[in-house]
VORO-270455 format. One line per field, with one value per residue (C-alpha): residue number from 1; residue in three letters; z, x negated, y negated. Coordinates in steps of 0.2 Angstrom, whole numbers, plus 5000, padded with zeros to 4 digits. Each point is the difference from the previous one (the first is absolute). Example, Ala and Ser with C-alpha at 12.3 -4.5 7.8 and 13.67 -1.06 7.14 Angstrom:
// VORO-270455
num	c(1 2) $
residuo	c(ala ser) $
pz	c(5039 4997) $
px	c(4938 4994) $
py	c(5022 4983) $
// end
This chain:
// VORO-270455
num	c(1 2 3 4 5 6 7 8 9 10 11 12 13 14 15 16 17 18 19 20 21 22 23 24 25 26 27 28 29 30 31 32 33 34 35 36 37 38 39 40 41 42 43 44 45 46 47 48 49 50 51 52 53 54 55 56 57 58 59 60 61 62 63 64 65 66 67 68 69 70 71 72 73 74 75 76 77 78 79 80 81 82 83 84 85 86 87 88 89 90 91 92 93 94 95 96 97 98 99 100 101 102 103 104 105 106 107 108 109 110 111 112 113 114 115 116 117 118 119 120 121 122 123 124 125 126 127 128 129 130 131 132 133 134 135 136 137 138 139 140 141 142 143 144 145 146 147 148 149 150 151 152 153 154 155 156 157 158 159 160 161 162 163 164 165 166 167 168 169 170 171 172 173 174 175 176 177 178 179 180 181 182 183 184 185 186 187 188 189 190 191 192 193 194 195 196 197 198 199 200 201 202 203 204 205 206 207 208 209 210 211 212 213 214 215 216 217 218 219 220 221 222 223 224 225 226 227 228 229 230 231 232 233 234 235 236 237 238 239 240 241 242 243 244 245 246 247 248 249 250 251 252 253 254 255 256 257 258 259 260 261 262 263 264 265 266 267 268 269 270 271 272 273 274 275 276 277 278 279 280 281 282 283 284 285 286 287 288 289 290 291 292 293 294 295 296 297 298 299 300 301 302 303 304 305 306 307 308 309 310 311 312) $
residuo	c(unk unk unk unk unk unk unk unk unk unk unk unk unk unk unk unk unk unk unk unk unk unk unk unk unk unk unk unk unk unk unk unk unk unk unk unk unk unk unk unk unk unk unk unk unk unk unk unk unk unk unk unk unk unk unk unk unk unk unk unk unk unk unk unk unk unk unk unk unk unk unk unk unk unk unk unk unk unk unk unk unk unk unk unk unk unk unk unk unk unk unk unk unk unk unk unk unk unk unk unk unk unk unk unk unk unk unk unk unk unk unk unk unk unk unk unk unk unk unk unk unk unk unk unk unk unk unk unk unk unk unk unk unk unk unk unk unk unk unk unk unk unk unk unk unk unk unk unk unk unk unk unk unk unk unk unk unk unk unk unk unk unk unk unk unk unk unk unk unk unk unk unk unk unk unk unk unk unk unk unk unk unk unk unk unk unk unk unk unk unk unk unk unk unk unk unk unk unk unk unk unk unk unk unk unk unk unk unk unk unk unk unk unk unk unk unk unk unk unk unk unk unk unk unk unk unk unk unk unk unk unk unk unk unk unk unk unk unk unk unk unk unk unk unk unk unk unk unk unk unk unk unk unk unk unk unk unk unk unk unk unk unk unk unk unk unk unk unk unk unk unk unk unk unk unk unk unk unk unk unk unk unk unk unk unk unk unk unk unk unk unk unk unk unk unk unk unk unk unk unk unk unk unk unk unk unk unk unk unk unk unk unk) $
pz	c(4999 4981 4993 4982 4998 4993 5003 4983 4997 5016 4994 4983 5007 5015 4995 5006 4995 5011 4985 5005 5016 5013 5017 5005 4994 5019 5015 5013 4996 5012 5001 5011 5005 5001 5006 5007 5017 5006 5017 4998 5010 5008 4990 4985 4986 4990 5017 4998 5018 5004 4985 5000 5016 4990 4985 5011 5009 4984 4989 5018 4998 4982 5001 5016 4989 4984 5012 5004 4981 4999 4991 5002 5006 5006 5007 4996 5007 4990 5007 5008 5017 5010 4995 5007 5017 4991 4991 5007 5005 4989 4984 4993 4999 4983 5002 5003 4985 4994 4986 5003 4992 5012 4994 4983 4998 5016 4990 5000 5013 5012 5013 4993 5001 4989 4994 4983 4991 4991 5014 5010 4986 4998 5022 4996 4987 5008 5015 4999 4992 4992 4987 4999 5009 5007 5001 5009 5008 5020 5001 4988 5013 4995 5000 5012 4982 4987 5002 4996 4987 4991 5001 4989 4987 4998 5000 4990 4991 4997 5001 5001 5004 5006 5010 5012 5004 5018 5007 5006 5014 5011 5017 5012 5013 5003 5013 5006 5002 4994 4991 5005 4994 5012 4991 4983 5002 4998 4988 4987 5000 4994 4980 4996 4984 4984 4999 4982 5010 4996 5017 5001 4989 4997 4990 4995 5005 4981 4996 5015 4993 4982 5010 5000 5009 5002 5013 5003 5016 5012 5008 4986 4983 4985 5005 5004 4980 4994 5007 4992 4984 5002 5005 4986 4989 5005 5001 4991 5009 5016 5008 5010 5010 5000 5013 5013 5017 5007 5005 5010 5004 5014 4996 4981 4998 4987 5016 5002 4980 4995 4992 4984 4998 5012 4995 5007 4991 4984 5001 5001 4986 4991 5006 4996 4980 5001 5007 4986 4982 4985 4995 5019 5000 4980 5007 5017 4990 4987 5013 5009 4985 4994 5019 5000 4983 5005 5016 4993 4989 5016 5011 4987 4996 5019 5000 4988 5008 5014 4995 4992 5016 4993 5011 5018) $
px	c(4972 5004 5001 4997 4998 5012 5000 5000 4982 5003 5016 4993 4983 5010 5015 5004 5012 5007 4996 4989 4995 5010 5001 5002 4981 4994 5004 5001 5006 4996 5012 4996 5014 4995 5012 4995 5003 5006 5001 5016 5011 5017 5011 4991 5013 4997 5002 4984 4996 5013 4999 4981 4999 5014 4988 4984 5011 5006 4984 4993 5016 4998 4982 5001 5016 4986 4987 5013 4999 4982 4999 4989 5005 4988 5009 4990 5004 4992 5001 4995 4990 5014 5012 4991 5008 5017 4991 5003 4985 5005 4996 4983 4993 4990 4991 5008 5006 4995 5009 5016 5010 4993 4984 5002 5016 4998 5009 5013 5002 5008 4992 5005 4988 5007 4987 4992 5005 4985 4990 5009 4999 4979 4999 5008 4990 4985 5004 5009 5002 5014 5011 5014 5006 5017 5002 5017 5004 4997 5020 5003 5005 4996 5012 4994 4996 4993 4982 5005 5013 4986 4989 5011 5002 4981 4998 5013 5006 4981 5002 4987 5009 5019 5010 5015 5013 5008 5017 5004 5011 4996 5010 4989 5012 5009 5014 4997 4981 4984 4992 4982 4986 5008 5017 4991 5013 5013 4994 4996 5018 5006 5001 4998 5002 4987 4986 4995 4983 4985 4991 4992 4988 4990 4982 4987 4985 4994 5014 4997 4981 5006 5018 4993 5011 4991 5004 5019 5006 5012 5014 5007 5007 4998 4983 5013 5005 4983 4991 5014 4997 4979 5002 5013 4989 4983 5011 5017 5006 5000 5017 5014 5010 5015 5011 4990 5002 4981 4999 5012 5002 5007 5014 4999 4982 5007 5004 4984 4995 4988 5008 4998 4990 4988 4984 4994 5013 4995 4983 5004 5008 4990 4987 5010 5003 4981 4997 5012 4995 5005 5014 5009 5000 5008 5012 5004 5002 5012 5010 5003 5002 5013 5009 5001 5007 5013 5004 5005 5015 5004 5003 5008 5011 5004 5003 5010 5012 4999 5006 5016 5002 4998 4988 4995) $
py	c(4877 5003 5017 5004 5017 5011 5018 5007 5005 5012 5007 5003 5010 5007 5006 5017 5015 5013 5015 5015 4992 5012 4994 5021 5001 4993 5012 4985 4983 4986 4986 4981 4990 4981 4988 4981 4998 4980 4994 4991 4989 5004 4990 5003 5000 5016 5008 5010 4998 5015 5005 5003 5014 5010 5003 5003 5014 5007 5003 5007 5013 5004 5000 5017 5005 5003 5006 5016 5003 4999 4984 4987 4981 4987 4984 4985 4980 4985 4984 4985 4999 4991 5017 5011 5002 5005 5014 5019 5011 5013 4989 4998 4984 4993 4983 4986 4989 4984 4994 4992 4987 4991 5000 5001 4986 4989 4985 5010 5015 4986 5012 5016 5016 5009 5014 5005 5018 5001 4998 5013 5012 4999 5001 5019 5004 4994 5005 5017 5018 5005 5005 4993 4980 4999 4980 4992 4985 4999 4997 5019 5014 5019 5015 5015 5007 4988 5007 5017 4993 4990 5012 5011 4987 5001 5019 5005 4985 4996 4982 4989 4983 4997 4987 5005 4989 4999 4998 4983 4994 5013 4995 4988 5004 5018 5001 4983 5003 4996 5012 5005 5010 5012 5003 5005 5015 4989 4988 5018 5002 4983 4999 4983 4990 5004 4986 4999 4988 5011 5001 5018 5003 5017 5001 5012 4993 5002 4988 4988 4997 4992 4989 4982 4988 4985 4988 5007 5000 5009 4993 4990 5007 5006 5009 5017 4999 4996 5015 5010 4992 5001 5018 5003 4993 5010 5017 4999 5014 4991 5006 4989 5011 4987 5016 5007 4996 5001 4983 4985 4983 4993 4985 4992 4995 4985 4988 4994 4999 4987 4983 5001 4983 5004 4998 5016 5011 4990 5004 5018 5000 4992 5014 5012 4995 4999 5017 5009 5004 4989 5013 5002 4981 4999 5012 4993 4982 5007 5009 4983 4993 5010 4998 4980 5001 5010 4992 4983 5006 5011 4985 4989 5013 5005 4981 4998 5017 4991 4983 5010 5009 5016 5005 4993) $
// end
Protein backbone atom coordinates (compact mmCIF):
# COMPACT_ATOMS: atom_id res chain seq x y z
CA UNK A 1 0.00 0.00 0.00
CA UNK A 2 1.52 3.54 -1.03
CA UNK A 3 1.32 6.58 1.15
CA UNK A 4 1.35 9.98 -0.06
CA UNK A 5 0.52 12.21 2.43
CA UNK A 6 2.67 14.35 4.19
CA UNK A 7 2.04 15.60 7.41
CA UNK A 8 2.34 19.22 6.95
CA UNK A 9 -1.15 20.57 6.52
CA UNK A 10 -1.66 19.12 10.27
CA UNK A 11 1.40 20.68 11.56
CA UNK A 12 0.66 23.99 10.19
CA UNK A 13 -3.19 24.07 11.62
CA UNK A 14 -2.30 22.17 14.77
CA UNK A 15 0.67 23.34 16.02
CA UNK A 16 0.62 24.01 19.62
CA UNK A 17 2.48 26.37 22.28
CA UNK A 18 2.94 25.66 25.94
CA UNK A 19 2.33 29.80 26.79
CA UNK A 20 -0.55 30.76 29.08
CA UNK A 21 -2.02 27.41 29.02
CA UNK A 22 -1.05 26.30 32.81
CA UNK A 23 -1.30 22.62 33.62
CA UNK A 24 -1.94 24.05 37.55
CA UNK A 25 -5.29 25.38 36.23
CA UNK A 26 -7.04 21.70 36.66
CA UNK A 27 -7.29 20.20 40.27
CA UNK A 28 -7.12 16.50 39.05
CA UNK A 29 -5.30 15.30 36.13
CA UNK A 30 -6.10 11.95 34.91
CA UNK A 31 -3.25 9.90 33.25
CA UNK A 32 -3.74 6.18 30.96
CA UNK A 33 -1.04 4.01 30.55
CA UNK A 34 -1.23 1.96 27.23
CA UNK A 35 1.12 -0.56 26.48
CA UNK A 36 0.60 -3.61 23.72
CA UNK A 37 0.59 -6.85 25.25
CA UNK A 38 2.25 -9.98 22.88
CA UNK A 39 1.97 -13.50 23.58
CA UNK A 40 5.34 -14.50 22.69
CA UNK A 41 7.43 -17.44 22.56
CA UNK A 42 10.20 -18.62 24.84
CA UNK A 43 13.10 -18.24 22.82
CA UNK A 44 11.91 -15.29 21.29
CA UNK A 45 15.04 -13.09 20.57
CA UNK A 46 14.26 -9.72 22.23
CA UNK A 47 13.73 -11.73 25.33
CA UNK A 48 10.39 -10.02 25.75
CA UNK A 49 8.87 -13.29 27.02
CA UNK A 50 10.72 -12.60 30.58
CA UNK A 51 10.93 -9.44 30.04
CA UNK A 52 7.12 -8.82 29.46
CA UNK A 53 5.83 -9.96 33.31
CA UNK A 54 8.42 -7.57 34.70
CA UNK A 55 6.63 -4.54 33.11
CA UNK A 56 3.11 -5.62 33.85
CA UNK A 57 4.23 -5.94 37.54
CA UNK A 58 5.85 -2.66 37.59
CA UNK A 59 3.25 -0.30 36.13
CA UNK A 60 0.74 -2.35 38.58
CA UNK A 61 3.45 -1.06 41.44
CA UNK A 62 3.78 2.47 40.28
CA UNK A 63 0.13 2.65 39.44
CA UNK A 64 -0.80 1.72 43.79
CA UNK A 65 2.46 3.83 44.50
CA UNK A 66 0.37 7.17 42.62
CA UNK A 67 -2.86 5.97 44.10
CA UNK A 68 -1.21 6.78 47.79
CA UNK A 69 -0.64 10.39 46.38
CA UNK A 70 -4.04 10.74 45.18
CA UNK A 71 -3.26 10.63 41.62
CA UNK A 72 -4.96 8.92 39.07
CA UNK A 73 -3.54 5.87 36.87
CA UNK A 74 -5.59 3.86 34.59
CA UNK A 75 -3.69 0.76 32.94
CA UNK A 76 -4.85 0.07 29.63
CA UNK A 77 -3.59 -3.32 27.19
CA UNK A 78 -4.23 -3.17 23.38
CA UNK A 79 -3.66 -6.03 21.39
CA UNK A 80 -4.46 -8.91 19.40
CA UNK A 81 -7.10 -11.68 20.51
CA UNK A 82 -4.52 -14.47 20.65
CA UNK A 83 -2.58 -12.01 23.60
CA UNK A 84 -5.12 -11.93 25.62
CA UNK A 85 -4.34 -14.70 28.09
CA UNK A 86 -0.78 -12.95 28.97
CA UNK A 87 -2.65 -9.89 30.00
CA UNK A 88 -3.18 -9.11 33.97
CA UNK A 89 -6.59 -8.60 35.45
CA UNK A 90 -5.71 -5.39 36.71
CA UNK A 91 -5.35 -3.78 33.26
CA UNK A 92 -8.22 -2.38 31.24
CA UNK A 93 -8.92 -3.87 28.15
CA UNK A 94 -9.78 -1.62 24.72
CA UNK A 95 -11.10 -3.52 21.67
CA UNK A 96 -9.22 -5.58 20.03
CA UNK A 97 -6.90 -4.34 17.00
CA UNK A 98 -7.12 -4.99 13.56
CA UNK A 99 -4.57 -3.53 11.63
CA UNK A 100 -1.22 -5.00 11.49
CA UNK A 101 1.43 -5.24 9.12
CA UNK A 102 -0.03 -8.20 8.42
CA UNK A 103 -2.98 -6.84 6.99
CA UNK A 104 -1.76 -3.84 5.42
CA UNK A 105 1.96 -5.22 3.82
CA UNK A 106 1.12 -9.06 3.43
CA UNK A 107 3.81 -9.25 0.45
CA UNK A 108 5.97 -8.32 2.88
CA UNK A 109 5.37 -9.06 6.70
CA UNK A 110 6.76 -12.62 6.11
CA UNK A 111 4.37 -13.48 8.85
CA UNK A 112 4.86 -10.67 11.13
CA UNK A 113 2.10 -8.84 13.17
CA UNK A 114 3.47 -6.27 14.08
CA UNK A 115 0.71 -3.52 15.05
CA UNK A 116 -0.20 0.03 13.66
CA UNK A 117 0.45 3.30 16.19
CA UNK A 118 -1.99 5.21 14.74
CA UNK A 119 -4.53 2.84 15.23
CA UNK A 120 -3.73 2.32 18.70
CA UNK A 121 -3.64 6.12 19.31
CA UNK A 122 -7.54 6.52 17.82
CA UNK A 123 -8.71 3.05 20.13
CA UNK A 124 -7.80 5.60 23.36
CA UNK A 125 -9.22 8.38 22.15
CA UNK A 126 -12.30 6.70 21.14
CA UNK A 127 -12.39 4.59 23.67
CA UNK A 128 -11.21 6.40 26.89
CA UNK A 129 -11.20 9.58 29.15
CA UNK A 130 -8.32 11.10 29.92
CA UNK A 131 -5.85 13.84 30.05
CA UNK A 132 -2.80 12.92 29.59
CA UNK A 133 -1.35 9.24 27.38
CA UNK A 134 1.61 7.62 28.89
CA UNK A 135 2.73 5.32 25.85
CA UNK A 136 5.86 2.65 26.24
CA UNK A 137 6.85 -0.45 24.68
CA UNK A 138 5.60 -3.83 26.37
CA UNK A 139 9.42 -4.57 27.04
CA UNK A 140 9.85 -0.64 29.15
CA UNK A 141 9.76 -1.48 32.96
CA UNK A 142 8.46 1.40 35.42
CA UNK A 143 10.15 2.73 38.60
CA UNK A 144 8.05 2.55 41.93
CA UNK A 145 7.88 6.37 41.13
CA UNK A 146 7.48 7.31 37.63
CA UNK A 147 3.57 8.07 37.90
CA UNK A 148 4.17 10.45 40.61
CA UNK A 149 7.40 11.77 38.84
CA UNK A 150 5.58 12.29 35.58
CA UNK A 151 2.83 13.76 37.16
CA UNK A 152 4.98 16.53 38.52
CA UNK A 153 6.56 17.37 35.21
CA UNK A 154 3.00 18.13 33.95
CA UNK A 155 1.90 20.19 37.10
CA UNK A 156 4.52 22.07 37.73
CA UNK A 157 6.70 21.89 34.56
CA UNK A 158 3.28 22.44 32.52
CA UNK A 159 4.36 20.27 29.91
CA UNK A 160 2.09 19.12 27.45
CA UNK A 161 4.34 16.50 25.59
CA UNK A 162 7.86 14.87 26.60
CA UNK A 163 9.87 11.75 25.93
CA UNK A 164 11.89 9.95 28.77
CA UNK A 165 14.65 7.85 27.97
CA UNK A 166 15.44 4.43 29.97
CA UNK A 167 18.45 2.97 31.26
CA UNK A 168 19.55 -0.03 29.30
CA UNK A 169 21.37 -3.15 30.14
CA UNK A 170 19.80 -3.58 33.20
CA UNK A 171 21.07 -7.15 34.63
CA UNK A 172 18.87 -10.23 33.23
CA UNK A 173 20.49 -12.28 35.82
CA UNK A 174 21.38 -11.12 39.64
CA UNK A 175 23.56 -13.54 41.73
CA UNK A 176 23.24 -16.25 39.27
CA UNK A 177 19.47 -15.95 39.00
CA UNK A 178 16.90 -14.95 36.89
CA UNK A 179 15.21 -12.06 37.65
CA UNK A 180 11.28 -12.15 37.90
CA UNK A 181 8.55 -9.69 38.36
CA UNK A 182 9.07 -10.61 41.77
CA UNK A 183 12.76 -9.12 42.34
CA UNK A 184 11.49 -5.66 41.05
CA UNK A 185 13.39 -4.62 44.47
CA UNK A 186 16.34 -5.63 43.11
CA UNK A 187 16.14 -4.70 39.72
CA UNK A 188 15.33 -0.63 41.12
CA UNK A 189 18.62 -0.68 42.39
CA UNK A 190 20.65 -1.56 39.35
CA UNK A 191 21.73 1.79 37.29
CA UNK A 192 22.11 0.69 33.85
CA UNK A 193 23.67 2.22 30.81
CA UNK A 194 21.63 5.68 29.18
CA UNK A 195 19.55 4.51 26.08
CA UNK A 196 19.35 7.60 23.86
CA UNK A 197 16.19 4.97 21.95
CA UNK A 198 13.02 6.99 22.59
CA UNK A 199 10.48 4.50 23.98
CA UNK A 200 8.20 6.22 26.67
CA UNK A 201 6.26 8.74 25.30
CA UNK A 202 3.86 11.15 27.43
CA UNK A 203 0.79 13.20 25.65
CA UNK A 204 -1.93 15.63 26.41
CA UNK A 205 -4.76 14.35 24.95
CA UNK A 206 -5.13 17.73 23.12
CA UNK A 207 -1.88 16.98 21.43
CA UNK A 208 -2.56 13.20 20.77
CA UNK A 209 -5.78 14.44 18.50
CA UNK A 210 -3.66 16.53 15.92
CA UNK A 211 -0.32 13.38 16.00
CA UNK A 212 -0.92 11.61 12.51
CA UNK A 213 1.26 8.61 12.05
CA UNK A 214 0.03 6.88 9.33
CA UNK A 215 0.63 3.29 8.68
CA UNK A 216 3.91 3.21 11.12
CA UNK A 217 4.39 0.30 13.09
CA UNK A 218 5.80 -0.89 16.45
CA UNK A 219 8.43 -3.25 16.81
CA UNK A 220 10.68 -2.12 14.16
CA UNK A 221 12.50 1.51 13.94
CA UNK A 222 12.54 4.63 13.30
CA UNK A 223 8.76 5.02 14.58
CA UNK A 224 10.44 6.02 18.44
CA UNK A 225 12.39 9.10 16.51
CA UNK A 226 9.53 10.05 14.28
CA UNK A 227 6.85 10.53 17.05
CA UNK A 228 9.62 12.62 18.71
CA UNK A 229 9.91 14.62 15.65
CA UNK A 230 5.83 14.74 14.91
CA UNK A 231 5.26 15.88 18.53
CA UNK A 232 8.25 18.33 18.34
CA UNK A 233 6.96 19.59 15.50
CA UNK A 234 3.15 20.11 16.82
CA UNK A 235 4.56 21.55 20.19
CA UNK A 236 8.30 22.64 20.16
CA UNK A 237 8.48 22.43 23.74
CA UNK A 238 8.11 18.88 23.63
CA UNK A 239 10.79 17.70 26.31
CA UNK A 240 13.43 14.73 26.35
CA UNK A 241 14.64 13.95 29.68
CA UNK A 242 17.97 12.36 28.31
CA UNK A 243 18.96 11.63 32.78
CA UNK A 244 16.30 10.42 34.66
CA UNK A 245 16.01 6.95 35.84
CA UNK A 246 12.04 6.19 35.58
CA UNK A 247 12.25 3.56 33.23
CA UNK A 248 14.55 0.17 32.36
CA UNK A 249 15.46 -2.30 29.95
CA UNK A 250 16.51 -5.57 30.70
CA UNK A 251 19.87 -6.68 28.53
CA UNK A 252 20.82 -4.31 25.27
CA UNK A 253 17.59 -4.12 23.23
CA UNK A 254 19.96 -3.66 19.84
CA UNK A 255 20.57 -7.73 19.66
CA UNK A 256 17.61 -8.44 17.96
CA UNK A 257 17.55 -5.15 15.62
CA UNK A 258 15.94 -5.43 12.28
CA UNK A 259 18.51 -5.99 9.20
CA UNK A 260 18.64 -3.12 7.56
CA UNK A 261 17.52 -4.31 4.12
CA UNK A 262 14.59 -5.76 5.21
CA UNK A 263 11.65 -4.77 3.64
CA UNK A 264 9.69 -4.14 6.66
CA UNK A 265 12.20 -1.84 8.20
CA UNK A 266 12.33 -0.02 4.74
CA UNK A 267 8.87 0.43 4.66
CA UNK A 268 8.82 2.22 7.92
CA UNK A 269 10.92 4.35 7.06
CA UNK A 270 9.78 5.23 4.13
CA UNK A 271 6.48 5.90 6.39
CA UNK A 272 8.21 7.76 8.52
CA UNK A 273 9.73 10.48 5.84
CA UNK A 274 6.15 10.61 4.84
CA UNK A 275 4.61 11.21 8.12
CA UNK A 276 7.31 14.34 8.93
CA UNK A 277 6.83 17.92 7.52
CA UNK A 278 8.89 19.16 4.66
CA UNK A 279 11.26 21.05 6.96
CA UNK A 280 12.20 18.00 9.63
CA UNK A 281 12.85 15.99 6.52
CA UNK A 282 15.27 19.06 4.77
CA UNK A 283 16.77 19.02 8.16
CA UNK A 284 17.12 15.26 8.82
CA UNK A 285 18.69 15.11 5.03
CA UNK A 286 21.18 17.75 5.53
CA UNK A 287 22.30 16.41 8.77
CA UNK A 288 22.98 12.99 7.12
CA UNK A 289 24.39 14.68 4.46
CA UNK A 290 26.74 16.46 6.30
CA UNK A 291 27.78 13.04 8.20
CA UNK A 292 28.65 10.94 5.01
CA UNK A 293 30.62 13.70 3.93
CA UNK A 294 32.53 13.74 6.80
CA UNK A 295 32.92 10.10 7.11
CA UNK A 296 34.84 9.40 3.93
CA UNK A 297 38.04 11.50 4.69
CA UNK A 298 37.58 10.08 8.26
CA UNK A 299 38.30 6.50 6.93
CA UNK A 300 40.75 7.47 4.27
CA UNK A 301 42.65 9.20 6.71
CA UNK A 302 42.31 6.56 9.59
CA UNK A 303 43.62 4.37 6.55
CA UNK A 304 46.16 6.01 5.59
CA UNK A 305 47.59 6.39 9.88
CA UNK A 306 47.12 3.12 9.74
CA UNK A 307 48.94 2.05 6.68
CA UNK A 308 52.13 4.08 8.42
CA UNK A 309 51.45 2.31 11.51
CA UNK A 310 50.80 5.18 13.43
CA UNK A 311 47.73 4.01 14.74
CA UNK A 312 46.39 0.41 15.18
Amino acid sequence: MDIKINNQKFFDKGKIKNKGKSNLLKTKIKIVHVINPYKCPVDNPSYLYYAQPITFKSMHVAQLEANKHNIEIELYSINFPEDDEVVPDYFLKLPHLIKSTLTEFPDISKQRKLPIIQEIFDSTLENTEFDFIVFTNSDIGLQKNFYIKIYDFILKDNLQSFVINRRDNIPKFILNKRVTEKDLDLIYKENGILHKGKDCFVISREILKIVNMHLLFTGCPPWGDTLYKILKKINPETYLFKNEYLTFHLGKGESWAFDKKDKLFLKNNQISRMSLSWDVLIKDDIRSLKKNILRKPLKKLLKLLRSFKLID
